[in-house]
C-alpha positions as CSV (number, residue, x, y, z in Angstrom):
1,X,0.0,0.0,0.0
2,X,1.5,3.9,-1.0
3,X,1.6,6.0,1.5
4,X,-0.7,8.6,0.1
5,X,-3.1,6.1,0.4
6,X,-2.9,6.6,4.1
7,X,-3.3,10.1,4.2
8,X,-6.9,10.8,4.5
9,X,-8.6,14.0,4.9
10,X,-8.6,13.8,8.7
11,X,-5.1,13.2,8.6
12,X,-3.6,15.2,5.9
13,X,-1.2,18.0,6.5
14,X,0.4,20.5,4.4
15,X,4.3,20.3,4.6
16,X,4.5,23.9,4.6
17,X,4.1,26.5,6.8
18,X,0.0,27.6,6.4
19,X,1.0,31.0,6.1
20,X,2.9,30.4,3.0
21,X,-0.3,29.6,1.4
22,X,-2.3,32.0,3.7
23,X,-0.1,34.9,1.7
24,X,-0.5,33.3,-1.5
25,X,-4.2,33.0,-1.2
26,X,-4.7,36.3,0.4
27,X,-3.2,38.8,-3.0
28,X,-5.3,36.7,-5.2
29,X,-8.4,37.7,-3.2
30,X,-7.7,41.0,-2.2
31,X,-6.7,42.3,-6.2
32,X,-10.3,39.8,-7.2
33,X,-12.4,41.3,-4.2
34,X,-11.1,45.2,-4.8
35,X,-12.1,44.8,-8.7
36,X,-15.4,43.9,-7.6
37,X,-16.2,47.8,-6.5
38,X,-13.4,49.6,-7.8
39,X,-15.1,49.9,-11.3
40,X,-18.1,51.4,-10.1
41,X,-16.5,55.2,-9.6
42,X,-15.2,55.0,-13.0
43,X,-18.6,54.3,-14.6
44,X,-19.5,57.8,-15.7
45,X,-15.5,58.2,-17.3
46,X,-16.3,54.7,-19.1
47,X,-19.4,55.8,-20.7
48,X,-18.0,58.9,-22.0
49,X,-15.2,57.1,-24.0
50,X,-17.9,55.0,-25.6
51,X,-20.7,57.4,-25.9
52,X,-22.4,55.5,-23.8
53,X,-25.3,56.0,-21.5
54,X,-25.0,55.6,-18.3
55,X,-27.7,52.6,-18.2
56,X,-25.7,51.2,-21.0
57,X,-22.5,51.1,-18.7
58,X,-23.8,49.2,-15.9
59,X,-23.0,45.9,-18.1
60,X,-20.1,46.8,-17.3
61,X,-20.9,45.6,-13.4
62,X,-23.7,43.0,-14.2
63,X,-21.2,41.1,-17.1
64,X,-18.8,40.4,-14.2
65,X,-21.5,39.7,-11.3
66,X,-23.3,37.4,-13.8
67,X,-20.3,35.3,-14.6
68,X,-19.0,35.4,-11.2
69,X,-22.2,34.3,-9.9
70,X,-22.6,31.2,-12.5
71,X,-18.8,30.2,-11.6
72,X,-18.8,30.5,-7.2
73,X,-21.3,27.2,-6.8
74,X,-19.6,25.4,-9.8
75,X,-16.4,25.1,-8.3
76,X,-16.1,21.9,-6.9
77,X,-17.2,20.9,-9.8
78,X,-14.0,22.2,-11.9
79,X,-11.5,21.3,-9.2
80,X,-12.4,18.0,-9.4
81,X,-12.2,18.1,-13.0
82,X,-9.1,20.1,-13.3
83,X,-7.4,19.1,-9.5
84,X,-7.8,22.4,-7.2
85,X,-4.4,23.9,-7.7
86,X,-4.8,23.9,-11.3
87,X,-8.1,25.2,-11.5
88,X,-7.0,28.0,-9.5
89,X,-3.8,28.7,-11.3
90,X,-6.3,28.7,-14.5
91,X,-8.9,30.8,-12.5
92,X,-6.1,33.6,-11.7
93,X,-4.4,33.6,-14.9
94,X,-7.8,34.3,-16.9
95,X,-8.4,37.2,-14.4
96,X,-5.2,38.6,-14.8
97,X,-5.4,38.6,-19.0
98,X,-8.9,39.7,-19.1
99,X,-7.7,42.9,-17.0
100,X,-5.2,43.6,-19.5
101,X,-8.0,42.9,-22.0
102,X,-10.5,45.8,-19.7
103,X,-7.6,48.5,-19.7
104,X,-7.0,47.7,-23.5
105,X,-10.7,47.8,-25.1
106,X,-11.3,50.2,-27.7
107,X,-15.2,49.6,-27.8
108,X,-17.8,48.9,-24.9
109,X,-18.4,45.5,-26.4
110,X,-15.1,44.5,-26.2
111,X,-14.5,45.8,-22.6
112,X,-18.6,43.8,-21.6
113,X,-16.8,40.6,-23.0
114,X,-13.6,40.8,-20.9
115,X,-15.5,41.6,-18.0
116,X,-17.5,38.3,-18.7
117,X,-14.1,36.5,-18.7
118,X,-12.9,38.4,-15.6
119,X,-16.0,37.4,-14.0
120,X,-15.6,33.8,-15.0
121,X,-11.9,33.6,-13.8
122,X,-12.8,35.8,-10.4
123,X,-15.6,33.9,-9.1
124,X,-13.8,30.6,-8.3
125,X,-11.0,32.2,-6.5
126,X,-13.1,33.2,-3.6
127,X,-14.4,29.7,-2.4
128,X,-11.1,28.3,-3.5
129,X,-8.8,30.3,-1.3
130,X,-11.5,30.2,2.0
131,X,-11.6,26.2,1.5
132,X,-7.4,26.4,1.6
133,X,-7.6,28.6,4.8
134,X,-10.1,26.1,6.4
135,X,-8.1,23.3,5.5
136,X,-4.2,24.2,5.9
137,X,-5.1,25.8,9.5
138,X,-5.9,23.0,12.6
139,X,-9.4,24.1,13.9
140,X,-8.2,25.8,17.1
141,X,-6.4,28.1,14.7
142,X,-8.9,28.9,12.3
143,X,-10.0,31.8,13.9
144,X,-6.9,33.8,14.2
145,X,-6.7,32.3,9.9
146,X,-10.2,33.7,9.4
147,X,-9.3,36.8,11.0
148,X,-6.5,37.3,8.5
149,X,-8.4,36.2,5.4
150,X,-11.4,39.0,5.9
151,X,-9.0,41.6,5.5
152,X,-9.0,40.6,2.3
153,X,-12.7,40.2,2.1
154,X,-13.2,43.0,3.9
155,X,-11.3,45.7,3.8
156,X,-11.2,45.5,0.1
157,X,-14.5,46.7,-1.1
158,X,-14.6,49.4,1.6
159,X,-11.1,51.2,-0.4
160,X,-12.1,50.1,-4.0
161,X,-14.2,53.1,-4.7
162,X,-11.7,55.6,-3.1
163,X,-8.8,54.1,-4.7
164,X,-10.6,53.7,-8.2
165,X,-11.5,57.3,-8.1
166,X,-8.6,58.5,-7.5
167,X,-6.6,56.2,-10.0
168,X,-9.2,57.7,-12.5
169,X,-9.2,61.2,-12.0
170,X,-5.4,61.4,-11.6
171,X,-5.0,58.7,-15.0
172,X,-7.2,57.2,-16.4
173,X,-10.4,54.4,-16.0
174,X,-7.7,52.0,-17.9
175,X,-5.6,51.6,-15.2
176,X,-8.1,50.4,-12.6
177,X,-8.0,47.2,-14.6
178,X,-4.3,47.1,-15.8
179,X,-2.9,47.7,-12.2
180,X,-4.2,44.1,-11.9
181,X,-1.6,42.5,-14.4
182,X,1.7,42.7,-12.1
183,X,-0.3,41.7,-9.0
184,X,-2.1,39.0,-11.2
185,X,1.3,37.7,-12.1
186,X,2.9,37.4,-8.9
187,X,-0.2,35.4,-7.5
188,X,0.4,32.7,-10.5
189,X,4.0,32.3,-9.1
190,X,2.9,32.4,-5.5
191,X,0.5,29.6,-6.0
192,X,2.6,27.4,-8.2
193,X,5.0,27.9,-5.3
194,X,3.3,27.3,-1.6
195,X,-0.3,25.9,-2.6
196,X,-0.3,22.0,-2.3
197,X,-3.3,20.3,-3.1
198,X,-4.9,17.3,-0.3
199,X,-5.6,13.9,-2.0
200,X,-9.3,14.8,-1.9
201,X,-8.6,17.8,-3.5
202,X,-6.8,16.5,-6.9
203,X,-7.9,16.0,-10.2
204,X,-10.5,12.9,-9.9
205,X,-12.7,11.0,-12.2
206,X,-15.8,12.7,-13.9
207,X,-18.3,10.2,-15.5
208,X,-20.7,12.8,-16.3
209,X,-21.2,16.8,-17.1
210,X,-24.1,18.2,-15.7
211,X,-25.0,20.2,-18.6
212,X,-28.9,20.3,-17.4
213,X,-27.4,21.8,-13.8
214,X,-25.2,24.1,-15.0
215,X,-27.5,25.9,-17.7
216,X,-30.4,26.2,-15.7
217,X,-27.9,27.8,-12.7
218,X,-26.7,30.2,-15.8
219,X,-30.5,30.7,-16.2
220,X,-32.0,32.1,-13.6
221,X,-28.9,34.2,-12.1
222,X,-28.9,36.1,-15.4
223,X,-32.6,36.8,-15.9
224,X,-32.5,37.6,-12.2
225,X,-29.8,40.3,-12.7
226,X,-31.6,41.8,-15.0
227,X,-34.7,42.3,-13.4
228,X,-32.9,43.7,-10.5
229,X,-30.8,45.9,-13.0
230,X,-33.9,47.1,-15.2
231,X,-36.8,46.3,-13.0
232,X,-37.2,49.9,-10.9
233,X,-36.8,51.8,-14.3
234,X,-40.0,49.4,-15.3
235,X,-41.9,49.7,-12.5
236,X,-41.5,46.5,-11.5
237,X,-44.6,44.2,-11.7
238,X,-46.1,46.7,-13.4
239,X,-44.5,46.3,-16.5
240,X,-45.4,42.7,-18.4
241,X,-41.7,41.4,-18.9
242,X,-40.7,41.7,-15.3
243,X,-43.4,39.0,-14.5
244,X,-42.5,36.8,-17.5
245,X,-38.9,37.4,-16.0
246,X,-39.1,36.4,-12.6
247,X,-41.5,33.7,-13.7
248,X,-38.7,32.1,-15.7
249,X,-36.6,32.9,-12.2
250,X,-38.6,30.8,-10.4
251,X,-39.0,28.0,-12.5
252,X,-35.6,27.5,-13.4
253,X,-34.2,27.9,-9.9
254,X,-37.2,25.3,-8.6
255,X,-35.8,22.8,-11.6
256,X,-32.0,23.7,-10.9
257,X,-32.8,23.0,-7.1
258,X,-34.8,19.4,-8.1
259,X,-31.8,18.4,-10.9
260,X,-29.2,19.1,-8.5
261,X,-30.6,16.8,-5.8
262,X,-31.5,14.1,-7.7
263,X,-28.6,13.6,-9.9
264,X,-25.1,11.5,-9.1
265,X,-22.8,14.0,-9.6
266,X,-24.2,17.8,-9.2
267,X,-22.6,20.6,-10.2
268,X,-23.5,21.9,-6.8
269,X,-23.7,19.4,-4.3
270,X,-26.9,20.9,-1.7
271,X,-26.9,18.5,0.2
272,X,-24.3,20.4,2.3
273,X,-27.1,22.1,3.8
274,X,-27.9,19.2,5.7
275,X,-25.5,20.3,7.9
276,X,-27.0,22.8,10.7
277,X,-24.2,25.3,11.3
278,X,-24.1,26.0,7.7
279,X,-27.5,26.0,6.8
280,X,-27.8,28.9,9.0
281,X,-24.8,30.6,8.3
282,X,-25.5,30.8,5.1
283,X,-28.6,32.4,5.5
284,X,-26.9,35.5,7.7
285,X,-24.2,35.4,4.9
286,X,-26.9,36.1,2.8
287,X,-28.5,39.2,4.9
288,X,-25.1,40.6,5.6
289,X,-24.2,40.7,1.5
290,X,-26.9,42.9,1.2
291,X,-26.5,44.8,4.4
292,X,-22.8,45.6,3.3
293,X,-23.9,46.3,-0.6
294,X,-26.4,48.5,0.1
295,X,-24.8,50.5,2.8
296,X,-21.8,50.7,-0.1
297,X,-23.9,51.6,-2.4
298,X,-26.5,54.4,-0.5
299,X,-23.6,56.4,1.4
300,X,-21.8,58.1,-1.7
301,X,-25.5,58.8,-3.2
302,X,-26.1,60.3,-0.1
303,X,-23.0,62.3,0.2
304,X,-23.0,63.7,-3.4
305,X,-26.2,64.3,-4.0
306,X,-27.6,65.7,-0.6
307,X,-24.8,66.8,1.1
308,X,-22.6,68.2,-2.2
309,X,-19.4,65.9,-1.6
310,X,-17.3,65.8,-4.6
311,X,-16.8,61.9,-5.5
312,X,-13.0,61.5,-3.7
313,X,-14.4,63.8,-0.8
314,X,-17.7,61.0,-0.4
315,X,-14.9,57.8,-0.9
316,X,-12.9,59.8,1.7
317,X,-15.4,60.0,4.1
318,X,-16.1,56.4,4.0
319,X,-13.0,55.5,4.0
320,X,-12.7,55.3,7.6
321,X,-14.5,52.3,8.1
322,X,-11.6,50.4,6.6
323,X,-9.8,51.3,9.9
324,X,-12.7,50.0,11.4
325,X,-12.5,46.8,9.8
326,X,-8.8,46.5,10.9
327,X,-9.6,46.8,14.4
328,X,-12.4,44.6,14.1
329,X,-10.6,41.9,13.2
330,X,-7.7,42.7,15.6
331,X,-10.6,42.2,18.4
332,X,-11.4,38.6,16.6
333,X,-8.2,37.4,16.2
334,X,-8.0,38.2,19.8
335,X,-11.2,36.5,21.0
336,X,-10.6,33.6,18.7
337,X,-11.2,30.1,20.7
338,X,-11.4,32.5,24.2
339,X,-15.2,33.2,24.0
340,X,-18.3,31.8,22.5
341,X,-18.0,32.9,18.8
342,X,-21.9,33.1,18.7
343,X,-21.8,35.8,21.2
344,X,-18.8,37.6,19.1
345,X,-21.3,37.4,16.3
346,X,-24.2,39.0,18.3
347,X,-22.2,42.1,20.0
348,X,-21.4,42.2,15.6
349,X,-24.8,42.4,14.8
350,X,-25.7,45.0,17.9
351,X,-22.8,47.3,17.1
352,X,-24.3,47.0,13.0
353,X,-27.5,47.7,13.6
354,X,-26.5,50.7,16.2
355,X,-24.1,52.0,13.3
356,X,-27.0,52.0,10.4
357,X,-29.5,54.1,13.9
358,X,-27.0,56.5,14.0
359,X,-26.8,57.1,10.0
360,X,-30.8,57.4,10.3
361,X,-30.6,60.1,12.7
362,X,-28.6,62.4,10.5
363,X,-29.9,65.6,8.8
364,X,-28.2,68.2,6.0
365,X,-26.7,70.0,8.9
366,X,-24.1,67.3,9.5
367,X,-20.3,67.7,9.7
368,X,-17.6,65.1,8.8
369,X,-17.2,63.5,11.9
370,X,-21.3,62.9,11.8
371,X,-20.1,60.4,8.8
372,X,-17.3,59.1,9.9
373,X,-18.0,57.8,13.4
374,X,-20.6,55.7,11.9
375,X,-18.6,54.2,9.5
376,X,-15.8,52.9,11.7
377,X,-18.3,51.1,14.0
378,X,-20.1,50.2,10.6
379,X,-16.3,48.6,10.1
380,X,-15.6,47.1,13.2
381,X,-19.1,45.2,13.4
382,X,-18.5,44.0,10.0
383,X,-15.6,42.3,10.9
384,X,-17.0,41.2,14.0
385,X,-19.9,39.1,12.3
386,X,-17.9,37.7,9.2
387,X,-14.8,36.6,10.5
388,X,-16.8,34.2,13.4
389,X,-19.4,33.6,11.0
390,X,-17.0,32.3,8.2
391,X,-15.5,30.0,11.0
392,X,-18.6,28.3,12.4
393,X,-20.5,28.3,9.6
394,X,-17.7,25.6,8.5
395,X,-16.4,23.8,11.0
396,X,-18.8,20.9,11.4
397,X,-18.2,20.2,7.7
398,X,-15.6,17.5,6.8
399,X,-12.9,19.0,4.4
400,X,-13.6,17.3,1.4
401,X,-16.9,19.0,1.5
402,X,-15.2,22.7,1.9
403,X,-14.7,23.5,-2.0
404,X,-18.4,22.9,-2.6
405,X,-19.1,24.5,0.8
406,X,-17.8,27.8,0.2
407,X,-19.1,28.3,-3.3
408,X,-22.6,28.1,-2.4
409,X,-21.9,30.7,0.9
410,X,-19.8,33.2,-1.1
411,X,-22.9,32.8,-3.9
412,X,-25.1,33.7,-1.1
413,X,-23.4,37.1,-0.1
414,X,-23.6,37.6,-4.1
415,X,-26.9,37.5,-4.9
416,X,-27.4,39.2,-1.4
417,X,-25.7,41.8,-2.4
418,X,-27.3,42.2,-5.8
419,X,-30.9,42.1,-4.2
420,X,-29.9,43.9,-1.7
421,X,-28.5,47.1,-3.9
422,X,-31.6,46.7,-6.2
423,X,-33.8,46.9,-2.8
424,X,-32.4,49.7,-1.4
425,X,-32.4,51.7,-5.4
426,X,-36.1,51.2,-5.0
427,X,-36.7,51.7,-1.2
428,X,-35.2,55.3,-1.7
429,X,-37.4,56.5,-4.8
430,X,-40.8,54.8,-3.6
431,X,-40.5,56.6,0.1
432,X,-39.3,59.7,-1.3
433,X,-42.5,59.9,-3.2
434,X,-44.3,58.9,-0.2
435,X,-42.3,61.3,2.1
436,X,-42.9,64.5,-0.4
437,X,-46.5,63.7,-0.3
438,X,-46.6,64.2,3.5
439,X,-44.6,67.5,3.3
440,X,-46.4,69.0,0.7
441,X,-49.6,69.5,3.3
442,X,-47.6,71.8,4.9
443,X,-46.9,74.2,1.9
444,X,-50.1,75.8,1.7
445,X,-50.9,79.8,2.5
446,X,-52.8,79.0,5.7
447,X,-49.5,77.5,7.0
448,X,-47.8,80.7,8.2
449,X,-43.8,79.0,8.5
450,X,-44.2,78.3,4.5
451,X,-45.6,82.1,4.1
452,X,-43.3,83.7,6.1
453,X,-40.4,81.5,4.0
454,X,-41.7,82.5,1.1
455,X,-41.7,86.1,1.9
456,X,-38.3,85.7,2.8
457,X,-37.0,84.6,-0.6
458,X,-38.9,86.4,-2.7
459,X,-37.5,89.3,-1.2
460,X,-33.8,88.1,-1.6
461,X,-34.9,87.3,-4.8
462,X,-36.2,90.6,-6.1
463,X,-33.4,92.5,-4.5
464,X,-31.1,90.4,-6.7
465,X,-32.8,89.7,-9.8
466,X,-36.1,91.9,-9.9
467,X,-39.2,91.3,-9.0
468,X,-40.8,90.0,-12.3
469,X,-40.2,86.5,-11.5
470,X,-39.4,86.6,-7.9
471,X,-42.4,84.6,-7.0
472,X,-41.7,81.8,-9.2
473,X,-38.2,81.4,-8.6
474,X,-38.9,81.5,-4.8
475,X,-41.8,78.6,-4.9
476,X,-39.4,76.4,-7.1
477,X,-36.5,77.1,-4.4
478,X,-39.4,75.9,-1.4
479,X,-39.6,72.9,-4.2
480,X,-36.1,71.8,-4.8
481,X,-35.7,71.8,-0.6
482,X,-38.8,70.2,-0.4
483,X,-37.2,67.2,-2.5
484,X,-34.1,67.3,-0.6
485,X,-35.7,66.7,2.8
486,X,-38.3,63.8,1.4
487,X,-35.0,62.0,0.1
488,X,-33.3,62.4,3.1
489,X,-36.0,61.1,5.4
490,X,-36.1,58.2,2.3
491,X,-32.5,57.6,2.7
492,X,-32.6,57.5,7.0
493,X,-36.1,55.2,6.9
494,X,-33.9,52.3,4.5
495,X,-30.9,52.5,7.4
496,X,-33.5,51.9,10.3
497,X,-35.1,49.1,8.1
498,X,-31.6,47.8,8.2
499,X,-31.0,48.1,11.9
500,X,-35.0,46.3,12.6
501,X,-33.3,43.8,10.4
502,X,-29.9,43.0,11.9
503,X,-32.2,42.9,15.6
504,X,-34.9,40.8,14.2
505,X,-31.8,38.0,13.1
506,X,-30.4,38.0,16.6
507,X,-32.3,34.9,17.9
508,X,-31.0,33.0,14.6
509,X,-27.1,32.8,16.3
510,X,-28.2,31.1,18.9
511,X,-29.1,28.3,17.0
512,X,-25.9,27.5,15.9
513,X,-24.1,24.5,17.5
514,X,-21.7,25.3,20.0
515,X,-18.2,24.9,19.3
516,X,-15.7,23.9,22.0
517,X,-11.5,23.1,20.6
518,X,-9.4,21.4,22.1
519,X,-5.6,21.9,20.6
520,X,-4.3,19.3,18.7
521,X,-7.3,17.0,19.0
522,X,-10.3,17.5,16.7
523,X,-12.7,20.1,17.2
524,X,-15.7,18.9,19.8
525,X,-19.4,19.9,19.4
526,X,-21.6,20.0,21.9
527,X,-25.0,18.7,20.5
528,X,-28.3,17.6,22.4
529,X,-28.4,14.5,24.1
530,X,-30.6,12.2,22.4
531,X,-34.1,12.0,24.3
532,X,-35.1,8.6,25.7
C-alpha cells in the first residue's frame, strides 16, 4: 500500500508552513475582491469614452456579477475536473489577462466581454482560497486564519471606490484594470510555489457533465440580474416582462434546485445544507451581503447628492470604516477560541444595527465626523460578524466538502448583495414619493412657517434679480428643498429598516451548535443528548 493512500482528509497535512499559502491566497483575493467595487466610480468616465449612457454602462458591473455568480457554486465541480491547484492557477491567470484585456478595449463591447471572462476567472478564486484557509489551518487556529483572510474580504471593497477614483481622476479608467496584471502575475508564481493540493482535493474522475445543472444555474442568475438591473426603471410588476422574468426565475431555480438533488454527480452538491451550522450561516451570509452592498452603495449617493461631496471627498469619508474593519478583526483574532464565537457574532450584529440608527438620525446639517464615526463602528461590526461567522459556519463540515461548501456561501453574499442594492435603489425612490406627499400638506398659504419663508426669498430674490419672477423662482427654491428633505427622510427610513433587520436575526445565532476546541485534538461539538 503507497503511502498517500494513508493520508486521508482527517489526517492530511500540508508540509508547509500555512501561512505560505495563507499569503499566496490572500493577493489573489484581495486584487479579485477590490475589482469587484473599484469599477463602479469609473462608470461615468467609461461611458463617456464609448458614448455610452449611463444605463448602457452598468454591463459593465452586471457582465462580471453574472459570470462570477454562475462560476462560485460550480467550483467543486471544476476542481475535481481540473485538481484544485490547477483550476486555480487557471482561475487567476484568466483574471489577470482579461484585466489587461479591460484597460486595453477600444469599444464597450469589447471591454462587456472581458468583463464576462474576468468574471468567470474571479468567481472561483473566492471559495477556492476560503476552502485552503479552512483546510491548511488546525481548527483551534482557524480563527486567528479567518481573521487574516477577511482583511482581504473585507477591507477591500470598503477602499475600492476611493482608490478607483482617484486612479481615474489622476490617470485614467484603464488603469483600474491594468494595475491588476503585475499583481495578477505574482499570485500565479505564489500559488505554483506554496499551494499544495490534499488527496481529496486533486484531479478525480468525472463520468458525467451536468450540462442540465449548470445551464439552468446560468438561467436564472442572469434573468435575475436583469430584473434587478432594469426592473425599478420598469416599474417593476407593473410592467409585463418583469413578471414573465421572474416567472422564468422561479422555475428555473425550482428545476435547478430538483436536478441538482436528484442527480449523481451535481454541479452543486446541496446536500451540504444538511449540515445545521451552515444552513444557518448561510442564511446571515446572505442578509449581511446585502446589508454591506447597500450600505456601499446608498452612502456616496447620499453624500453627493444631498450633502454636495465631490466623489473623492464622499470615498474619503467612507474610507474610515476600513480602519474600522482593521480593528475589528484585531478584536477577533484576539477573541478567537477565548469566548463563544456566537456571542462575538451578536455584539457584531448590535454594534451593525447601532451604526445604520446613528446614520438614520442624521440631517443636511451634518459635519464630517457625523459620517465618519458611523462608518468605523459600521467597520468594526462588519468584521465582527464575518470573521466568526465564516468560521462556524464551517467547522462541522468534513474537508472534502469545503470546496463545494464555500461556493454556495460566497454565492449567497452575491446575490445578497445584488438584491440587496436593487432593494435599497427602489426603497429610496418609492419613500421619497411617499415622504414628499406628506410634506407638501404643509406648503399651503394658511400655513404661516411656508408664508413667512416664502416672503423671505422672494425678497432676496427681487433685491437680486427683480421682482418679475421673484415669486416663481422663490416657490421652485421651497420645491427643490422640499425634495431634498423627502430624500433624506427616504435615505434614513432604509438604514432603520436595516437596523429592525440585523435585531430581528439575533435569535437565529443562537441556533448555531456550539463549538468547544481542544488543541491538537479534533474540534468537539456540543450537541443535544438524544431524548429517551
Amino acid at each position: 500500500m503507497s503511502n498517500e493512500a494513508l493520508v486521508t482528509e482527517d489526517n492530511w497535512k500540508s508540509e508547509r508552513n500555512p501561512w505560505y499559502s495563507a499569503s499566496a491566497v490572500m493577493l489573489t483575493i484581495f486584487m479579485v475582491v477590490l475589482d469587484s467595487s473599484i469599477a463602479n466610480v469609473a462608470l461615468p468616465h467609461i461611458a463617456g469614452s464609448f458614448s455610452a449612457t449611463r444605463d448602457e454602462s452598468t454591463w459593465v458591473l452586471t457582465s462580471y456579477l453574472v459570470a462570477n455568480g454562475v462560476i462560485i457554486p460550480s467550483t467543486a465541480w471544476f476542481s475535481t475536473l481540473m485538481g484544485r491547484k490547477n483550476f486555480l492557477l487557471f482561475s487567476t491567470l484568466l483574471f489577470t489577462v482579461a484585466s489587461a484585456l479591460c484597460g486595453i478595449a477600444t469599444s464597450m463591447t469589447m471591454l462587456i466581454i472581458a468583463r464576462v471572462l474576468q468574471g468567470i476567472g474571479g468567481g472561483a478564486i473566492m471559495p477556492i482560497a476560503q476552502a485552503v484557509m479552512m483546510e491548511e489551518f488546525p481548527p483551534e487556529e482557524r480563527g486567528v486564519a479567518m481573521s487574516v483572510f477577511g482583511f482581504g474580504v473585507i477591507f477591500a471593497p470598503i477602499i475600492g471606490p476611493t482608490l478607483g477614483g482617484w486612479i481615474t481622476d489622476t490617470y485614467s479608467w484603464h488603469w483600474i484594470f491594468l494595475i491588476n496584471v503585475p499583481i495578477g502575475f505574482i499570485s500565479l508564481w505564489m500559488i505554483k510555489k506554496y499551494i499544495e493540493d490534499p488527496p481529496y482535493a486533486r484531479k478525480g474522475k468525472v463520468n458525467k457533465v451536468d450540462y442540465w445543472g449548470f445551464g439552468l444555474l446560468t438561467v436564472w442568475l442572469f434573468v435575475l440580474q436583469i430584473i434587478l438591473d432594469n426592473g425599478q426603471k420598469s416599474d417593476w410588476f407593473g410592467a409585463r416582462w418583469v413578471r414573465w422574468s421572474a416567472t422564468l426565475v422561479a422555475i428555473t431555480f425550482i428545476a435547478f434546485i430538483i436536478r441538482e438533488l436528484v442527480i449523481k454527480e451535481p454541479i452543486v452538491d446541496l446536500k451540504v445544507f444538511k449540515d445545521k451550522n451552515f444552513s444557518i450561516g448561510t442564511i446571515l451570509h446572505f442578509v449581511i451581503g446585502a446589508v454591506l452592498y447597500s450600505t456601499l452603495a446608498i452612502l456616496p449617493l447620499f453624500l453627493q447628492q444631498l450633502m454636495g461631496y465631490t466623489a473623492t471627498l464622499s470615498g474619503l469619508a467612507i474610507s474610515p470604516r476600513g480602519f474600522g474593519s482593521l480593528t475589528g478583526l484585531v478584536i477577533c483574532a484576539i477573541l478567537a477560541n477565548r469566548v463563544d464565537q456566537r456571542w462575538v457574532i451578536t455584539i457584531g450584529m448590535i454594534l451593525l444595527a447601532f451604526s445604520n440608527i446613528l446614520f438614520g438620525t442624521l440631517n443636511l446639517q451634518i459635519s464630517m465626523s457625523n459620517i465618519i464615526i458611523p462608518n468605523i463602528i459600521c467597520g468594526a461590526a462588519f468584521s465582527m460578524i464575518m470573521i466568526p461567522l465564516m468560521t462556524i459556519a464551517f467547522v462541522t463540515l468534513k474537508n472534502n466538502q469545503m470546496t463545494n461548501a464555500t461556493g454556495v456561501f460566497n454565492l449567497a453574499k452575491s446575490v445578497g448583495g445584488a438584491i440587496g442594492t436593487s432593494a435599497v435603489s427602489t426603497m429610496v425612490s418609492r419613500m421619497s414619493q411617499v415622504h414628499q406627499t406628506h410634506l407638501i400638506r404643509n406648503l399651503t398659504y394658511s400655513h404661516p412657517g411656508f408664508v413667512e419663508k416664502l416672503a423671505a426669498l422672494q425678497s432676496g430674490i427681487a433685491s437680486m434679480a427683480g421682482s418679475g419672477l421673484a415669486s416663481a423662482k422663490a416657490n421652485v427654491v421651497v420645491y427643490k428643498q422640499l425634495v431634498q428633505q423627502s430624500t433624506l427622510l427616504a435615505y434614513m427610513d432604509c438604514f432603520k429598516i436595516y437596523a429592525a433587520m440585523l435585531i430581528a436575526l439575533i435569535p437565529l445565532i443562537f441556533l448555531f451548535q456550539k463549538v468547544k476546541y481542544k488543541k491538537n485534538k479534533p474540534q468537539k461539538v456540543e450537541a443535544p443528548m438524544p431524548s429517551k
